[in-house]
N, C-alpha and C positions, 0 to 999 in steps of 0.2 A: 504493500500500500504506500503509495507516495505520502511525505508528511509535509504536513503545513510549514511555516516557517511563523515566527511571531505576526510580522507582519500580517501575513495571508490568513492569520488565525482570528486577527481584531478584525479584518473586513468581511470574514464569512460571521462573525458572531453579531457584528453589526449589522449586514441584510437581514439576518434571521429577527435578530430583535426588531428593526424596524419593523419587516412584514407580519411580526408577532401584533405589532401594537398598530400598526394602522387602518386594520378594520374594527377593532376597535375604537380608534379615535373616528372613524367614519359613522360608526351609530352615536357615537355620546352625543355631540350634542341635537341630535331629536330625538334620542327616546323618551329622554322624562317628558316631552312637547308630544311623542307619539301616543302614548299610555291617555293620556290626560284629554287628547284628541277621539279618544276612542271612548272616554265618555267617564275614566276612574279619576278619582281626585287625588292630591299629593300625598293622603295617609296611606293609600291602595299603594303609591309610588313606593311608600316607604319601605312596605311591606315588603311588595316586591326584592326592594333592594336586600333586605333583611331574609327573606329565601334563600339567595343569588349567596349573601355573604355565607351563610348557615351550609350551602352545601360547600363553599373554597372549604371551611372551615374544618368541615367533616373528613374530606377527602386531601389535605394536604400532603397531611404523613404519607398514608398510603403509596401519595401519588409520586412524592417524591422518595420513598424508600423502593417501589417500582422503578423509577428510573435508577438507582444505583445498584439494585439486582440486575436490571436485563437490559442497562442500557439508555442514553437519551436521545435518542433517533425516536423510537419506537416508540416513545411517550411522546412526543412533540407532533406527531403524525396525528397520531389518537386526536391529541386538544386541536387540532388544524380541520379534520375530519367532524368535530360534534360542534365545533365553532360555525363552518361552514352551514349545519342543518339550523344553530341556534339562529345564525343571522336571516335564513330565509323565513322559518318560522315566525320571526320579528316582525318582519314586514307585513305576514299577513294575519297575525291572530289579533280575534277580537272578543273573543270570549274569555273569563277572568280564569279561567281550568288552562287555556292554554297560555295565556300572559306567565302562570306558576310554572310550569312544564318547561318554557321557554327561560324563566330564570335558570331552574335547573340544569337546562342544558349550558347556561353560559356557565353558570358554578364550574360545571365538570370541564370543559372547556379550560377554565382561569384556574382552575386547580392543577390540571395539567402539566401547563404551560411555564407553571412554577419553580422556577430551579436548575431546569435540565439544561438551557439551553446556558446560562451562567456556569455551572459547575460543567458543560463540557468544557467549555475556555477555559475554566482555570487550570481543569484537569489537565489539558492540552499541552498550554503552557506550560505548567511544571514538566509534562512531559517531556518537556526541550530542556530546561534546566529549574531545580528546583526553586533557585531563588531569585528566578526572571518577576520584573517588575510587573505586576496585573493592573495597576490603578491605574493604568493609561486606556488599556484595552478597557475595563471596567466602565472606566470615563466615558468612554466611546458608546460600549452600551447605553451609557441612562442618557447620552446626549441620542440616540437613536431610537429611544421609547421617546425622549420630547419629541424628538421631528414624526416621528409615528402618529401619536396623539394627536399636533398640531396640525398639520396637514390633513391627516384625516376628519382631526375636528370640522375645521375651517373651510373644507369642500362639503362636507357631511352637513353644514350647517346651511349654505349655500343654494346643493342643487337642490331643493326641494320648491325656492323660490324661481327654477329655470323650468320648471317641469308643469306642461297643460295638463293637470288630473283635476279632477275631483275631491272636496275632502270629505264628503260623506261614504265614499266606497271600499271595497276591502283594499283595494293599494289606494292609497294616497299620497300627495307627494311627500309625506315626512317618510315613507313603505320604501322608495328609492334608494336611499346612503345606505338601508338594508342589504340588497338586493348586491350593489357596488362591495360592499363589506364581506358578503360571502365571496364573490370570486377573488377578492385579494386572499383569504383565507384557503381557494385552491391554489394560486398561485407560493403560500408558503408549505403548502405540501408538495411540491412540487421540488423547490430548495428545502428545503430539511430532506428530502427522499433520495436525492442525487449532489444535495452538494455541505451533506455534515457529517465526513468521514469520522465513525470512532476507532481507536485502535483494537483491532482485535482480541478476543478475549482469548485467557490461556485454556485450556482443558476442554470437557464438553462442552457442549451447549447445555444449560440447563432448561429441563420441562416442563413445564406448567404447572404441575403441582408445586416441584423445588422452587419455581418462581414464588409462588401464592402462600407457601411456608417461608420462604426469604424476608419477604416485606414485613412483617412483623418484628421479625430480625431486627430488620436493619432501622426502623422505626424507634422500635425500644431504644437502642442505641444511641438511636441522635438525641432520644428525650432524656432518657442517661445522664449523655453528655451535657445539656443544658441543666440540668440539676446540679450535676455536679461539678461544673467548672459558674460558679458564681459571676467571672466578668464576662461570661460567655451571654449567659440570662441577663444580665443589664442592658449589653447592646442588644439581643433579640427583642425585649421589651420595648425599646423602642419605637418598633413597628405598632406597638396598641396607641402610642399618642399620637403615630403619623399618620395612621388611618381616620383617626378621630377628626383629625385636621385635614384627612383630603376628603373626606366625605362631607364636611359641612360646607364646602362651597362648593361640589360635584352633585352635589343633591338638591342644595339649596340655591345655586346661581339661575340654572334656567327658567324656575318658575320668577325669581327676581326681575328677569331681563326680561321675560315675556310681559311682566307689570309695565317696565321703561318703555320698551318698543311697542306697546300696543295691541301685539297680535301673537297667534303663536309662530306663525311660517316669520316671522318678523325676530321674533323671541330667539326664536333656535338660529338663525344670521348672527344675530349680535352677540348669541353665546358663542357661535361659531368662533368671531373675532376676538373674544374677550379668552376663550380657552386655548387660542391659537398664540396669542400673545402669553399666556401662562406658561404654556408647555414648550414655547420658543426660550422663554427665561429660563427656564428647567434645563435645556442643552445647553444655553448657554453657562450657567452656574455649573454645571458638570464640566465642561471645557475649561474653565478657568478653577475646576476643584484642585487636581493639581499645582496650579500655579498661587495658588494663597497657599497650599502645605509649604511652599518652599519660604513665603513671604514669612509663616508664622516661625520657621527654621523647623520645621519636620515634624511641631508637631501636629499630630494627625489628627488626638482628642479636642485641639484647642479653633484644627481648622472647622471639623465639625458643629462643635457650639457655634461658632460664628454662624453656620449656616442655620440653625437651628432658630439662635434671634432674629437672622434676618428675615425667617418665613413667618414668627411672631409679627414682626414689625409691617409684615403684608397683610394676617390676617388682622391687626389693629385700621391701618387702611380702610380697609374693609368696612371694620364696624365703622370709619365716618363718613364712612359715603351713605349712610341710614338717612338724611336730613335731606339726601340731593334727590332730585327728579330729572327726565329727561337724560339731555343726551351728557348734563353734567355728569349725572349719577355713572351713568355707561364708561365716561373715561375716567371718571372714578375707579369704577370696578376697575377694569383693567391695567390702573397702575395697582393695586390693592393685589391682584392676579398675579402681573409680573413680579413685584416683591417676593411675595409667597417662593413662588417654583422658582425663582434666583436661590433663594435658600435650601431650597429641596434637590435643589444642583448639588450648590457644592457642598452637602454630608452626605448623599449618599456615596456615590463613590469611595470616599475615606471610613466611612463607617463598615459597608462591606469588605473595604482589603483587613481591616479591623475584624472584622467576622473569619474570615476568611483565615488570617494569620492564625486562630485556634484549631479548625479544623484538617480533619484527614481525608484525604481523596472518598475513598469508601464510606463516608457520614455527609460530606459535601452537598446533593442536593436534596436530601434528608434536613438539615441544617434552613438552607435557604428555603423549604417550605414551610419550617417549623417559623423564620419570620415573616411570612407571606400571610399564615394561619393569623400570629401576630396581628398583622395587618390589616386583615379581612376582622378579625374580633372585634380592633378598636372601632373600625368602619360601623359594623354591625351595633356595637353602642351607641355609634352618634346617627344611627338612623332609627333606633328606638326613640334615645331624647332631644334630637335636635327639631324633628319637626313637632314637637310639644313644646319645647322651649322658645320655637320662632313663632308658636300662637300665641302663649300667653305672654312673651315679651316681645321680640321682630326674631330678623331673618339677622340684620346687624348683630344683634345681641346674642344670638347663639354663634356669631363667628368670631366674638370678642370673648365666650367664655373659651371655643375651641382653642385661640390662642394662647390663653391663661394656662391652660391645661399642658401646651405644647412646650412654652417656657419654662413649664417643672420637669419636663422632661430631661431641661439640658444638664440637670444635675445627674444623672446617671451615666455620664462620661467622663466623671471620676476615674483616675488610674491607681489603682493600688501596685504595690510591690509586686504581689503574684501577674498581674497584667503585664507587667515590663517583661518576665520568661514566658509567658504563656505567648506572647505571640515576637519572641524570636522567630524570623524564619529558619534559623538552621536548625530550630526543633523539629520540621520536616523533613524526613529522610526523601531521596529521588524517589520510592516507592509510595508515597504519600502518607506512611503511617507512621504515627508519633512517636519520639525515640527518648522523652525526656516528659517532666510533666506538667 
Protein backbone atom coordinates (compact mmCIF):
# COMPACT_ATOMS: atom_id res chain seq x y z
CA UNK A 1 0.00 0.00 0.00
CA UNK A 2 1.53 3.29 -0.87
CA UNK A 3 1.79 5.76 2.32
CA UNK A 4 0.64 9.09 2.65
CA UNK A 5 3.25 11.45 3.54
CA UNK A 6 2.33 14.32 6.23
CA UNK A 7 1.54 16.54 3.94
CA UNK A 8 -0.85 14.27 1.61
CA UNK A 9 -2.33 13.16 5.11
CA UNK A 10 -3.62 16.94 6.24
CA UNK A 11 -5.33 17.40 2.78
CA UNK A 12 -7.04 13.98 2.54
CA UNK A 13 -8.38 14.47 6.23
CA UNK A 14 -9.25 17.94 5.30
CA UNK A 15 -11.66 16.95 2.12
CA UNK A 16 -13.08 14.21 4.33
CA UNK A 17 -13.93 16.65 7.17
CA UNK A 18 -15.11 19.38 4.87
CA UNK A 19 -17.58 16.88 2.90
CA UNK A 20 -18.34 15.51 6.50
CA UNK A 21 -19.78 19.00 7.45
CA UNK A 22 -21.11 20.56 4.52
CA UNK A 23 -24.30 18.88 4.18
CA UNK A 24 -24.60 19.44 7.06
CA UNK A 25 -24.16 23.03 7.06
CA UNK A 26 -26.42 22.87 3.94
CA UNK A 27 -29.66 21.99 6.08
CA UNK A 28 -28.82 24.01 9.21
CA UNK A 29 -29.85 26.93 8.42
CA UNK A 30 -33.69 25.83 7.34
CA UNK A 31 -34.49 23.30 9.33
CA UNK A 32 -35.51 24.81 12.42
CA UNK A 33 -37.46 27.41 9.57
CA UNK A 34 -38.51 23.93 7.90
CA UNK A 35 -40.18 22.17 11.09
CA UNK A 36 -42.00 25.35 12.19
CA UNK A 37 -43.18 25.73 8.33
CA UNK A 38 -44.79 22.42 8.53
CA UNK A 39 -46.90 23.61 11.19
CA UNK A 40 -44.68 22.58 14.89
CA UNK A 41 -43.61 25.32 17.05
CA UNK A 42 -40.13 25.91 18.70
CA UNK A 43 -41.00 23.59 21.95
CA UNK A 44 -41.64 20.57 19.12
CA UNK A 45 -38.04 22.05 17.71
CA UNK A 46 -36.64 21.43 20.80
CA UNK A 47 -37.69 18.38 21.38
CA UNK A 48 -36.80 17.31 18.38
CA UNK A 49 -33.30 18.41 18.85
CA UNK A 50 -33.24 16.74 22.34
CA UNK A 51 -34.16 13.13 20.27
CA UNK A 52 -31.20 13.86 17.73
CA UNK A 53 -28.93 14.61 20.92
CA UNK A 54 -30.21 11.43 23.06
CA UNK A 55 -29.50 9.19 20.25
CA UNK A 56 -25.39 10.91 19.53
CA UNK A 57 -25.57 10.24 23.18
CA UNK A 58 -26.41 6.71 23.24
CA UNK A 59 -24.41 5.51 20.42
CA UNK A 60 -21.11 7.30 20.83
CA UNK A 61 -19.12 4.63 22.79
CA UNK A 62 -20.29 2.08 20.79
CA UNK A 63 -19.68 3.92 17.61
CA UNK A 64 -16.47 4.85 18.39
CA UNK A 65 -15.02 1.77 20.18
CA UNK A 66 -16.58 0.07 16.56
CA UNK A 67 -14.34 2.01 14.74
CA UNK A 68 -11.14 1.18 16.74
CA UNK A 69 -12.02 -2.65 16.42
CA UNK A 70 -12.78 -2.81 12.60
CA UNK A 71 -11.50 0.02 11.41
CA UNK A 72 -12.56 3.91 10.31
CA UNK A 73 -13.34 3.56 6.63
CA UNK A 74 -16.20 1.23 7.41
CA UNK A 75 -17.62 3.45 10.13
CA UNK A 76 -17.54 6.73 8.11
CA UNK A 77 -19.23 4.98 5.06
CA UNK A 78 -22.07 3.75 7.51
CA UNK A 79 -22.63 7.65 8.96
CA UNK A 80 -22.36 8.85 4.83
CA UNK A 81 -24.94 6.00 3.80
CA UNK A 82 -27.91 6.87 6.83
CA UNK A 83 -26.95 10.76 6.50
CA UNK A 84 -27.80 10.53 2.90
CA UNK A 85 -31.49 8.76 3.75
CA UNK A 86 -31.60 11.25 6.94
CA UNK A 87 -31.39 14.31 4.42
CA UNK A 88 -33.99 13.01 1.97
CA UNK A 89 -36.29 12.14 4.51
CA UNK A 90 -35.90 15.80 5.64
CA UNK A 91 -37.03 17.28 2.85
CA UNK A 92 -40.03 15.55 2.70
CA UNK A 93 -41.66 14.54 6.19
CA UNK A 94 -44.51 16.02 7.43
CA UNK A 95 -45.85 14.03 9.86
CA UNK A 96 -44.47 14.48 13.77
CA UNK A 97 -43.70 10.09 13.70
CA UNK A 98 -41.48 10.89 10.89
CA UNK A 99 -39.85 14.42 11.98
CA UNK A 100 -38.70 11.69 15.27
CA UNK A 101 -37.50 8.95 12.94
CA UNK A 102 -35.63 11.53 10.88
CA UNK A 103 -33.92 12.99 14.01
CA UNK A 104 -32.83 9.53 14.77
CA UNK A 105 -31.54 8.90 11.79
CA UNK A 106 -29.36 12.19 11.86
CA UNK A 107 -28.21 10.89 15.62
CA UNK A 108 -26.99 7.78 14.05
CA UNK A 109 -25.53 9.53 11.22
CA UNK A 110 -23.54 12.20 13.83
CA UNK A 111 -22.72 9.51 16.07
CA UNK A 112 -20.82 7.84 13.58
CA UNK A 113 -19.19 10.21 12.15
CA UNK A 114 -17.46 10.98 15.54
CA UNK A 115 -13.84 10.30 15.92
CA UNK A 116 -12.87 8.19 13.15
CA UNK A 117 -12.16 10.38 10.70
CA UNK A 118 -9.68 12.45 13.43
CA UNK A 119 -8.18 9.41 15.02
CA UNK A 120 -7.31 8.16 11.53
CA UNK A 121 -4.98 11.21 11.07
CA UNK A 122 -3.57 11.20 14.18
CA UNK A 123 -3.14 7.41 13.92
CA UNK A 124 -1.46 8.00 10.45
CA UNK A 125 0.79 10.54 11.53
CA UNK A 126 2.22 8.89 14.26
CA UNK A 127 2.52 6.30 11.81
CA UNK A 128 5.29 8.23 10.13
CA UNK A 129 6.94 9.39 13.32
CA UNK A 130 5.66 9.25 16.78
CA UNK A 131 6.39 12.70 17.76
CA UNK A 132 5.39 14.49 14.37
CA UNK A 133 3.52 17.69 15.16
CA UNK A 134 -0.67 17.12 14.70
CA UNK A 135 -1.90 20.63 15.78
CA UNK A 136 -1.23 21.95 12.22
CA UNK A 137 -3.03 19.08 10.47
CA UNK A 138 -5.64 19.39 13.50
CA UNK A 139 -5.96 23.19 12.72
CA UNK A 140 -6.79 22.39 9.38
CA UNK A 141 -9.52 20.08 10.29
CA UNK A 142 -11.64 22.59 12.44
CA UNK A 143 -10.67 25.33 9.81
CA UNK A 144 -12.55 22.69 7.32
CA UNK A 145 -15.73 21.88 9.53
CA UNK A 146 -15.81 26.13 9.42
CA UNK A 147 -15.65 26.25 5.61
CA UNK A 148 -18.18 23.09 5.66
CA UNK A 149 -20.66 24.71 7.94
CA UNK A 150 -20.28 28.13 6.33
CA UNK A 151 -20.64 27.55 2.82
CA UNK A 152 -23.16 25.16 3.37
CA UNK A 153 -24.98 27.33 5.64
CA UNK A 154 -24.97 30.38 3.46
CA UNK A 155 -26.14 28.59 0.18
CA UNK A 156 -28.51 26.35 2.24
CA UNK A 157 -29.91 29.54 3.55
CA UNK A 158 -30.17 31.17 0.05
CA UNK A 159 -31.40 28.79 -2.45
CA UNK A 160 -34.64 28.22 -1.08
CA UNK A 161 -35.29 32.18 -1.86
CA UNK A 162 -34.10 31.18 -5.97
CA UNK A 163 -36.43 28.33 -6.12
CA UNK A 164 -40.46 28.69 -7.92
CA UNK A 165 -42.25 26.16 -5.21
CA UNK A 166 -44.83 26.22 -3.27
CA UNK A 167 -45.00 26.59 0.55
CA UNK A 168 -47.83 24.79 1.26
CA UNK A 169 -46.79 21.38 -0.58
CA UNK A 170 -44.70 18.32 0.42
CA UNK A 171 -41.34 19.94 -1.12
CA UNK A 172 -41.17 23.22 -0.49
CA UNK A 173 -38.56 25.43 -1.19
CA UNK A 174 -36.86 25.35 2.48
CA UNK A 175 -37.26 20.69 1.07
CA UNK A 176 -34.32 21.96 -1.58
CA UNK A 177 -30.79 22.44 0.66
CA UNK A 178 -32.27 18.98 1.67
CA UNK A 179 -32.28 17.30 -1.31
CA UNK A 180 -28.44 19.29 -2.22
CA UNK A 181 -27.27 17.81 1.23
CA UNK A 182 -27.82 14.32 0.41
CA UNK A 183 -25.89 14.09 -2.63
CA UNK A 184 -22.84 15.84 -1.06
CA UNK A 185 -23.38 13.18 1.49
CA UNK A 186 -22.84 10.56 -1.70
CA UNK A 187 -20.34 12.38 -2.94
CA UNK A 188 -18.29 11.80 0.80
CA UNK A 189 -18.98 8.13 0.36
CA UNK A 190 -17.46 8.10 -2.48
CA UNK A 191 -13.95 9.61 -0.95
CA UNK A 192 -13.81 7.86 2.29
CA UNK A 193 -14.47 4.55 0.00
CA UNK A 194 -11.49 5.18 -2.42
CA UNK A 195 -9.42 7.68 -1.06
CA UNK A 196 -8.94 6.91 3.01
CA UNK A 197 -6.30 4.30 2.85
CA UNK A 198 -5.87 2.43 6.41
CA UNK A 199 -2.90 0.48 7.02
CA UNK A 200 -3.57 -2.88 7.19
CA UNK A 201 -4.30 -4.94 9.83
CA UNK A 202 -1.88 -7.76 11.24
CA UNK A 203 -3.47 -11.29 11.68
CA UNK A 204 -7.04 -12.37 10.75
CA UNK A 205 -9.65 -10.56 9.92
CA UNK A 206 -11.92 -10.46 12.68
CA UNK A 207 -15.81 -11.62 12.58
CA UNK A 208 -18.73 -10.20 13.50
CA UNK A 209 -19.36 -11.71 16.57
CA UNK A 210 -15.37 -10.95 17.63
CA UNK A 211 -16.34 -7.49 16.31
CA UNK A 212 -19.68 -7.08 18.41
CA UNK A 213 -17.76 -8.67 21.67
CA UNK A 214 -14.66 -6.17 20.97
CA UNK A 215 -16.61 -2.84 21.21
CA UNK A 216 -17.45 -3.31 24.74
CA UNK A 217 -13.97 -3.97 25.17
CA UNK A 218 -12.69 -1.29 23.95
CA UNK A 219 -15.57 1.04 25.38
CA UNK A 220 -14.91 0.15 28.95
CA UNK A 221 -11.45 1.12 28.36
CA UNK A 222 -11.76 4.41 27.10
CA UNK A 223 -14.35 5.20 30.02
CA UNK A 224 -11.59 3.41 32.39
CA UNK A 225 -9.36 5.65 31.06
CA UNK A 226 -11.39 8.92 31.65
CA UNK A 227 -11.90 7.99 35.38
CA UNK A 228 -8.81 7.21 35.93
CA UNK A 229 -6.51 9.62 34.41
CA UNK A 230 -8.31 12.82 36.40
CA UNK A 231 -6.68 15.78 33.68
CA UNK A 232 -7.94 13.58 31.04
CA UNK A 233 -11.99 14.15 32.50
CA UNK A 234 -11.29 17.84 32.94
CA UNK A 235 -10.53 18.43 29.20
CA UNK A 236 -13.40 16.00 28.16
CA UNK A 237 -15.76 18.00 30.32
CA UNK A 238 -15.28 20.57 28.52
CA UNK A 239 -17.35 19.54 25.79
CA UNK A 240 -20.64 19.70 28.38
CA UNK A 241 -20.14 23.67 28.54
CA UNK A 242 -19.27 23.99 24.77
CA UNK A 243 -22.25 22.39 23.75
CA UNK A 244 -24.27 24.21 26.03
CA UNK A 245 -22.81 27.21 24.33
CA UNK A 246 -23.40 26.06 20.63
CA UNK A 247 -26.75 25.17 21.15
CA UNK A 248 -28.05 28.38 22.48
CA UNK A 249 -27.40 30.24 19.45
CA UNK A 250 -27.99 27.13 16.81
CA UNK A 251 -31.34 26.65 18.33
CA UNK A 252 -32.16 29.94 19.25
CA UNK A 253 -30.61 32.31 16.39
CA UNK A 254 -33.19 31.24 13.44
CA UNK A 255 -36.24 31.79 15.19
CA UNK A 256 -34.54 35.22 16.38
CA UNK A 257 -33.68 36.26 12.62
CA UNK A 258 -36.90 35.12 11.21
CA UNK A 259 -38.53 37.91 14.11
CA UNK A 260 -35.76 40.61 12.36
CA UNK A 261 -36.33 39.73 8.64
CA UNK A 262 -39.84 39.30 8.70
CA UNK A 263 -40.57 36.10 7.11
CA UNK A 264 -39.40 32.70 7.20
CA UNK A 265 -37.75 32.14 3.55
CA UNK A 266 -36.31 35.76 4.68
CA UNK A 267 -35.26 34.26 8.21
CA UNK A 268 -33.29 31.36 7.14
CA UNK A 269 -31.02 34.12 4.25
CA UNK A 270 -30.12 36.03 7.14
CA UNK A 271 -29.29 33.07 9.36
CA UNK A 272 -27.65 31.84 6.36
CA UNK A 273 -25.39 35.07 6.42
CA UNK A 274 -25.09 35.45 10.20
CA UNK A 275 -23.98 31.56 10.53
CA UNK A 276 -21.62 31.81 7.44
CA UNK A 277 -19.97 34.69 9.19
CA UNK A 278 -19.66 32.54 12.41
CA UNK A 279 -18.30 29.50 11.03
CA UNK A 280 -16.00 31.61 8.74
CA UNK A 281 -14.56 33.09 12.27
CA UNK A 282 -14.28 29.42 13.51
CA UNK A 283 -11.57 28.80 10.46
CA UNK A 284 -10.30 31.54 11.00
CA UNK A 285 -9.45 31.22 14.82
CA UNK A 286 -8.29 27.76 14.19
CA UNK A 287 -5.77 29.04 11.47
CA UNK A 288 -4.39 31.47 13.70
CA UNK A 289 -4.80 28.68 16.94
CA UNK A 290 -1.30 27.97 16.26
CA UNK A 291 0.17 31.16 15.91
CA UNK A 292 -1.10 32.66 19.49
CA UNK A 293 0.41 29.06 21.10
CA UNK A 294 3.62 30.58 19.88
CA UNK A 295 2.63 34.25 20.85
CA UNK A 296 1.70 32.84 24.51
CA UNK A 297 5.58 30.81 24.33
CA UNK A 298 3.86 27.29 24.14
CA UNK A 299 1.72 27.56 26.36
CA UNK A 300 -1.09 25.57 25.18
CA UNK A 301 -3.53 25.72 28.43
CA UNK A 302 -3.16 29.54 28.56
CA UNK A 303 -3.67 29.60 24.48
CA UNK A 304 -6.89 27.99 25.07
CA UNK A 305 -8.40 30.14 27.93
CA UNK A 306 -7.87 32.91 25.71
CA UNK A 307 -10.10 31.30 23.37
CA UNK A 308 -12.54 30.27 25.63
CA UNK A 309 -13.05 34.34 26.87
CA UNK A 310 -13.13 35.39 23.68
CA UNK A 311 -16.31 33.19 22.63
CA UNK A 312 -17.62 34.49 26.20
CA UNK A 313 -17.10 37.80 25.05
CA UNK A 314 -19.26 36.84 21.67
CA UNK A 315 -21.98 35.37 23.48
CA UNK A 316 -22.13 38.79 25.95
CA UNK A 317 -22.46 40.50 22.39
CA UNK A 318 -25.10 38.72 21.88
CA UNK A 319 -27.04 39.33 24.83
CA UNK A 320 -26.81 43.20 23.77
CA UNK A 321 -28.11 43.15 20.78
CA UNK A 322 -31.78 42.10 23.00
CA UNK A 323 -32.73 46.15 22.66
CA UNK A 324 -31.86 46.36 18.67
CA UNK A 325 -34.52 45.65 15.97
CA UNK A 326 -34.16 45.55 12.28
CA UNK A 327 -31.27 45.35 10.38
CA UNK A 328 -29.33 46.92 13.50
CA UNK A 329 -30.17 43.86 15.48
CA UNK A 330 -28.83 41.57 12.25
CA UNK A 331 -25.29 43.18 12.30
CA UNK A 332 -25.42 42.92 15.71
CA UNK A 333 -25.88 39.27 15.72
CA UNK A 334 -23.21 38.62 13.42
CA UNK A 335 -20.50 40.57 15.16
CA UNK A 336 -21.83 38.70 18.44
CA UNK A 337 -21.44 35.33 15.93
CA UNK A 338 -18.09 36.01 14.62
CA UNK A 339 -16.67 36.73 18.24
CA UNK A 340 -18.00 33.60 19.50
CA UNK A 341 -16.60 30.99 16.74
CA UNK A 342 -13.08 33.31 16.70
CA UNK A 343 -12.97 31.72 20.19
CA UNK A 344 -14.20 28.35 19.31
CA UNK A 345 -11.19 28.48 16.61
CA UNK A 346 -8.53 28.97 18.52
CA UNK A 347 -9.18 26.18 21.68
CA UNK A 348 -10.18 23.65 19.82
CA UNK A 349 -7.24 22.73 18.09
CA UNK A 350 -4.85 23.07 21.38
CA UNK A 351 -7.28 21.57 23.48
CA UNK A 352 -7.51 18.39 21.21
CA UNK A 353 -3.44 17.94 20.76
CA UNK A 354 -4.08 18.29 24.77
CA UNK A 355 -6.51 15.27 24.50
CA UNK A 356 -4.71 13.60 22.30
CA UNK A 357 -1.15 13.90 24.01
CA UNK A 358 -2.93 11.36 26.89
CA UNK A 359 -4.19 8.96 24.63
CA UNK A 360 -3.01 5.51 22.93
CA UNK A 361 -3.75 4.63 19.26
CA UNK A 362 -6.14 1.66 20.23
CA UNK A 363 -8.58 4.10 22.98
CA UNK A 364 -8.08 7.19 20.28
CA UNK A 365 -11.59 7.22 18.62
CA UNK A 366 -13.09 5.80 21.69
CA UNK A 367 -11.75 8.94 23.52
CA UNK A 368 -12.98 11.48 20.94
CA UNK A 369 -16.52 10.05 21.17
CA UNK A 370 -16.51 9.96 24.73
CA UNK A 371 -16.01 14.09 24.01
CA UNK A 372 -18.56 14.33 21.28
CA UNK A 373 -21.07 12.35 23.93
CA UNK A 374 -19.68 15.22 26.14
CA UNK A 375 -20.80 17.52 23.65
CA UNK A 376 -24.12 16.34 22.55
CA UNK A 377 -25.08 16.09 26.68
CA UNK A 378 -24.31 19.74 27.32
CA UNK A 379 -26.25 20.48 23.84
CA UNK A 380 -29.10 18.29 25.11
CA UNK A 381 -29.38 20.46 28.56
CA UNK A 382 -29.50 23.70 26.95
CA UNK A 383 -32.23 22.46 24.70
CA UNK A 384 -34.30 21.39 27.64
CA UNK A 385 -33.60 24.83 29.54
CA UNK A 386 -32.99 27.26 27.01
CA UNK A 387 -36.06 27.49 25.33
CA UNK A 388 -37.95 27.91 28.93
CA UNK A 389 -35.44 30.34 29.80
CA UNK A 390 -35.86 32.59 26.58
CA UNK A 391 -39.80 32.44 27.51
CA UNK A 392 -39.89 33.46 30.76
CA UNK A 393 -36.82 35.86 30.27
CA UNK A 394 -35.72 36.50 26.08
CA UNK A 395 -33.70 34.72 23.75
CA UNK A 396 -30.77 37.41 24.84
CA UNK A 397 -30.81 36.34 28.34
CA UNK A 398 -30.51 32.65 27.81
CA UNK A 399 -27.25 33.45 25.76
CA UNK A 400 -25.82 35.73 28.53
CA UNK A 401 -26.42 32.93 31.04
CA UNK A 402 -24.81 30.32 28.29
CA UNK A 403 -21.87 32.40 28.56
CA UNK A 404 -21.67 32.71 32.33
CA UNK A 405 -21.67 29.08 32.36
CA UNK A 406 -18.83 28.83 29.42
CA UNK A 407 -16.50 31.37 31.44
CA UNK A 408 -16.59 28.75 34.45
CA UNK A 409 -15.48 26.58 32.37
CA UNK A 410 -12.13 28.10 31.78
CA UNK A 411 -11.10 27.04 35.16
CA UNK A 412 -10.71 23.44 34.27
CA UNK A 413 -7.54 24.18 32.32
CA UNK A 414 -5.69 24.17 35.23
CA UNK A 415 -2.34 22.10 34.96
CA UNK A 416 -1.35 20.08 37.75
CA UNK A 417 2.19 18.30 38.11
CA UNK A 418 0.78 14.89 36.80
CA UNK A 419 -0.54 16.87 33.54
CA UNK A 420 3.13 18.03 32.79
CA UNK A 421 4.14 13.78 32.31
CA UNK A 422 0.82 12.61 31.23
CA UNK A 423 1.11 14.28 28.07
CA UNK A 424 4.81 14.07 27.27
CA UNK A 425 4.82 12.96 23.85
CA UNK A 426 7.67 10.48 24.34
CA UNK A 427 5.26 8.75 26.71
CA UNK A 428 4.07 7.38 23.29
CA UNK A 429 5.97 4.43 22.08
CA UNK A 430 5.82 4.23 17.63
CA UNK A 431 3.24 1.59 18.57
CA UNK A 432 0.93 3.81 20.12
CA UNK A 433 0.71 2.27 23.58
CA UNK A 434 1.61 3.93 26.64
CA UNK A 435 5.11 3.13 28.19
CA UNK A 436 5.08 5.21 31.39
CA UNK A 437 2.18 6.77 33.27
Amino acid sequence: MHTLDATALRRRYFLITLLTWLPLGMGAAGLVLLVTERGFDLATVGVLFLVQGLVVSGLELPTGGLADVIGRRGVLIASAVVGLVAMLWTAVATGWWELVLVAVLRGVSRALSSGPAEAWYVDSVHALSPDADIRRGLGLGNTATSIGLAVGTLAGGFIPLAVPLPDDGLVIPLSIPMFIGAALFALLLLVVGFGMPEPARTGARPRLGEVLRGVPATVTGGIRLGLRDRGLLRLLSLAVFAGMALNAVELLTPGRMETLAGSAEAGASVYGVVAMIGFAASGLGSSLSHTLTRLVGGRVRLAAVIGVLVSVLGLVVLFGTGAWSGTVGIVGACAGYAVMYVGIGLRMPVTSELIHRRVASGERATVVSIQSLLLQGGGSLATLGLPVLAAVWSVPGAWLVSGALLAVSALLYRRTRADRAAEDPARLSPAGMTTGA
